[in-house]
N, C-alpha and C positions, 0 to 999 in steps of 0.2 A: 148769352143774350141778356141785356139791360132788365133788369125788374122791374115793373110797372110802378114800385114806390118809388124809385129812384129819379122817378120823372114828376111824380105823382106830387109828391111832399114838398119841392122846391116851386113848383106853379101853383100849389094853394095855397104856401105861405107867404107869396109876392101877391094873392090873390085877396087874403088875408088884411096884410101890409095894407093894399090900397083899399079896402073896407074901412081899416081903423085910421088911415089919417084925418088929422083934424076932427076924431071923434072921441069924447071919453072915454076911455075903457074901464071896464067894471064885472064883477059878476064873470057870468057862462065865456063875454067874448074876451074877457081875462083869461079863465082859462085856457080858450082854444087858441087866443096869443101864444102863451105859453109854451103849450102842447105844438105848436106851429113853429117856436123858436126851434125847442127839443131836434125835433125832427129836420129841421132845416141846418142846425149843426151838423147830424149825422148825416145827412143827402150828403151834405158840402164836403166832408171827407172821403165818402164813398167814392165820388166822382174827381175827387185829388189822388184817390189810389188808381182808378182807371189810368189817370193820364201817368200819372207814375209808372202803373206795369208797362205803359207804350214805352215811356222813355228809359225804362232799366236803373237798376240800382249802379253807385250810391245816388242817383238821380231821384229813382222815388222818392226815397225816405225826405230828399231834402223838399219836393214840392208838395210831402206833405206838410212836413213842418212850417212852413212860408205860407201855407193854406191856412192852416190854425193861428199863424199867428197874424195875419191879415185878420181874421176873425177878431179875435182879442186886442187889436188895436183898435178897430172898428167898436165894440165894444166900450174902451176904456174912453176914445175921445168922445164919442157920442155922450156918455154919460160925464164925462166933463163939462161938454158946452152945456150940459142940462144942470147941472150939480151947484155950477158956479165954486165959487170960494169954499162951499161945503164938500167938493169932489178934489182939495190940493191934494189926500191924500191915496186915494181912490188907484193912482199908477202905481205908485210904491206898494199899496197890499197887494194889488192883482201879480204885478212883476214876482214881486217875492212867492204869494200863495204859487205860480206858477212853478219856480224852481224847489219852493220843498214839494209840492204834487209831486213833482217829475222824480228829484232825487233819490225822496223816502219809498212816496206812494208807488209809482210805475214802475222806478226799478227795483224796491222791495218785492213789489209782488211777481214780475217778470221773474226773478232771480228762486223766490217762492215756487212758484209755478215750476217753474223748470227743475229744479233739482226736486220736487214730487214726483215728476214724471222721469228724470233724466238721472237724475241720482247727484252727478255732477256736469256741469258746459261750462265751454270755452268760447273766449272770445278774444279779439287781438290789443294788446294793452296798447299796441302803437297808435293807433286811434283813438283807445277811451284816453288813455292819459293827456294825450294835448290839446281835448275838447274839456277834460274837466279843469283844464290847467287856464283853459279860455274861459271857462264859468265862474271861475274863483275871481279871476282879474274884472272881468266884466260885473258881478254880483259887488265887491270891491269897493270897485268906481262908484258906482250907481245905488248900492245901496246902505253903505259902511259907510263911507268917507263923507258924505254929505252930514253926517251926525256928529264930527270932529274939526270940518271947516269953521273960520272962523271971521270971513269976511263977510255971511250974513246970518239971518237970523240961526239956531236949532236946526236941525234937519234939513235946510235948504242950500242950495246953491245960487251962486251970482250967475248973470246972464253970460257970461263968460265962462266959466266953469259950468255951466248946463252946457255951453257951446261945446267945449273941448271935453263933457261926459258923452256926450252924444256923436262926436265925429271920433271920437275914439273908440266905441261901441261899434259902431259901423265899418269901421276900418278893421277891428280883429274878428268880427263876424264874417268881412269878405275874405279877409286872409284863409280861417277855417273852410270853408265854402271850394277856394282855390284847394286848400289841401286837397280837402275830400273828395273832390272833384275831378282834378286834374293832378297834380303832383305825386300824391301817394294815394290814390284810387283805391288800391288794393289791402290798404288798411282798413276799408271799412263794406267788402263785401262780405258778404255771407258763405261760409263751410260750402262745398262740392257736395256735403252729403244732406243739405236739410232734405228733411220731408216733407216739408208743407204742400200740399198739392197746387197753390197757386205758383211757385215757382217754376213747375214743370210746365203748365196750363199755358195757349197758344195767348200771346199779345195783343191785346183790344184792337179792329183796326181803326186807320183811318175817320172813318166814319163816326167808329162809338166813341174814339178820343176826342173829336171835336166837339161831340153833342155834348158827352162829361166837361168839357172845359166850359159852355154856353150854360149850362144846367149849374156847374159850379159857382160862374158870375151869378146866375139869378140866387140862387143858395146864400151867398155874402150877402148880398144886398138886402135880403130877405130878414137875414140875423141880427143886420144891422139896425135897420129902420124897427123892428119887432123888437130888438132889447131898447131902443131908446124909448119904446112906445111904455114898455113895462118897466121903463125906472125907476117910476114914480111909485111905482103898485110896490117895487122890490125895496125901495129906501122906507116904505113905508109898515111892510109888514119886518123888517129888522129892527127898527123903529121900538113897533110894538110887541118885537120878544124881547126888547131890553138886551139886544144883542149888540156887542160891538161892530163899530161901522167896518171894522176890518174885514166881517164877514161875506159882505159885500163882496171883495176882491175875492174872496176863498169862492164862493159860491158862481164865479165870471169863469177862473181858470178851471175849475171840476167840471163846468159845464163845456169850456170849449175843447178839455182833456181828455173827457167821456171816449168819444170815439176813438181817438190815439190810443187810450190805452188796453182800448180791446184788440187793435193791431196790435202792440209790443206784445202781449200778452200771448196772443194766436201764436206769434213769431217764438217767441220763449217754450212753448209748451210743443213747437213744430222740432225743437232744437234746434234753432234758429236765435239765441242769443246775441249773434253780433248783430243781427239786425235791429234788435230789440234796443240793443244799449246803441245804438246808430240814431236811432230815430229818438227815443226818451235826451241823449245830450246834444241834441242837434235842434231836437227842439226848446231844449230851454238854454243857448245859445241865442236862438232865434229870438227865444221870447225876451230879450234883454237886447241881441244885436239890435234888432228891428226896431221895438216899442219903442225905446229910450229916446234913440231921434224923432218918432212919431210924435211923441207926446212933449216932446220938447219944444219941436218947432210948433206945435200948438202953443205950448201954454206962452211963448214966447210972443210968436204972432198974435195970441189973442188975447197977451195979457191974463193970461189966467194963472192962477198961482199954482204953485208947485210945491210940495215939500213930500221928499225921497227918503231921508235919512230915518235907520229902524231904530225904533226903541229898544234900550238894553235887554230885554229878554226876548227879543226875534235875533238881533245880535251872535248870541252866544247860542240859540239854535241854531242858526246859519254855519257857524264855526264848526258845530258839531259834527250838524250832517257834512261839510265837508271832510273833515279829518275822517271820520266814518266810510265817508264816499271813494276816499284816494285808496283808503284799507281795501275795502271792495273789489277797487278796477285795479288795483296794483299786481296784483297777480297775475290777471289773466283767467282765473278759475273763480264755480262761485258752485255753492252749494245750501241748503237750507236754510243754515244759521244765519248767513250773512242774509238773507233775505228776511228774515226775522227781526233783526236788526234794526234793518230801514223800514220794518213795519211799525214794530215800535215806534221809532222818531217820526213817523207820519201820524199816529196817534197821539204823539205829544203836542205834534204843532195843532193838530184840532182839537184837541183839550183845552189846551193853553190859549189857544186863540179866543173861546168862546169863556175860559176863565180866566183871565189874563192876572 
């Protein structure tokens, strides 16, 4: 049966929403904006895993990922149209903070988690390997090569080369998608023997998947209109810690990660590994297939500016955690160390990001 917050959270935050438009916000109703986003994140994944248990994996894992990353586009443009000129680079931190979250953070601790519990788990390299082999390409395009181009400024692309970063993003995201989906399906289920009690547990019907899909819309809309309302509050208190604006994008992807990574995590500790590492490269896949054209044909259409390309010392993180990354999934097996590992480089990039 549905929980009463699950209903509860997503119609006070749309309730919220239309309290604070066209009002300042400030003080106590800052907070409960806030406290309103929070919670409207979490609903909006809850009820993406509903409709996911109805439709079966590898199905779930991808309608969540597609959930979260609607969220995070939503997010990124909103605070572009608001940002102006001051938000060109606001896609490129969020994009990037997304794939080391998911790299370092999710799959360090998933990989953590599970060999505490599990000693050592498996999971099928056929799958991890040709999603990380699409994150490398896609990460790449989108956020390497823009720093080397040389027919516009630093870090940017021409409108042409945004065109062909963006239909190219799109085009290896649907490709993965088909894999996952249809072609090689059975790369990216999950072991006969997990334990997690959700796997066993009877299929939402009918009913609760439609209401979770209705509750889900209101949940986006809710995050959306509530982070644009609080952007001003959040550019403002980074502002005043003399924080780099990068943090900005760190603080967008943790928040819409939050609940993902307590799935991989449940799924890791269930020994449940390949779902874990299904859902952590699938969504940051996503977060790069999807956004890139999202925020392109924005800044395109609305003339807004754009610059992608990372600074040398995101750069050679990026590099890192990949080489790191291929070590990982290349086996097949993972055990504490290598979880330790991508703990570490997920402590470097938030070190580093806030010392740069």
């Amino acid at each position: 049966m549905t929980r009463h917050w699950t209903w509860i959270v997503p119609l006070g935050a749309a309730a919220l929403l239309a309290l604070a438009v066209g009002a300042p916000v400030a003080g106590a109703p800052a907070a409960a904006c806030a406290a309103a986003l929070v919670g409207a994140v979490i609903a909006a994944v809850h009820h993406a895993e509903v409709v996911a248990a109805r439709v079966g994996e590898p199905y779930g894992t991808l309608v969540l990922a597609i959930a979260i990353t609607v969220i995070e586009v939503a997010l990124i443009v909103s605070m572009m149209l608001a940002g102006g000129p001051d938000a060109a680079t606001l896609p490129r931190d969020t994009i990037y903070s997304a794939v080391m979250v998911i790299t370092t953070g999710v799959v360090g601790l998933c990989v953590l988690v599970g060999g505490l519990h599990h000693h050592e788990q498996s999971f099928r390299i056929e799958g991890a390997s040709p999603a990380l082999a699409a994150l490398v390409a896609l990460a790449g395009l989108s956020l390497v090569l823009p720093s080397y181009t040389t027919s516009s400024s630093a870090g940017t692309y021409t409108v042409s080369q945004l065109t062909f970063a963006a239909v190219s993003s799109l085009a290896l995201w649907a490709v993965f998608v088909f894999v996952q989906t249809v072609r090689h399906r059975d790369y990216f289920l999950p072991a006969a023997h997990a334990e997690d009690e959700d796997v066993h547990a009877a299929p939402p019907t009918a009913a609760q998947t439609w209401a979770s899909f209705g509750l889900l819309l209101v949940s986006l809309v809710s995050v959306v209109g509530l982070a644009k309302t609080l952007s001003p509050l959040i550019e403002a208190a980074v502002a005043a810690a003399g924080a780099p604006k990068a943090v900005i994008g760190i603080a967008i992807a943790m928040l819409v990660l939050l609940p993902e990574t307590w799935a991989a995590v449940r799924a890791a500790q269930a020994d449940r590994l390949q779902t874990s590492m299904t859902l952590a490269l699938g969504s940051a896949l996503a977060s790069i297939g999807l956004t890139i054209p999202a925020v392109v044909a924005a800044a395109v259409l609305l003339e807004l500016p754009l610059v992608l390309g990372l600074a040398p010392k995101d750069l050679v993180l990026l590099a890192l955690t990949f080489l790191v990354s291929a070590i990982t999934l290349g086996t097949g097996r993972t055990n504490v160390m290598q979880g330790a590992v991508h703990l570490v480089l997920f402590a470097a990039f938030l070190f580093l990001s806030l010392v740069p």
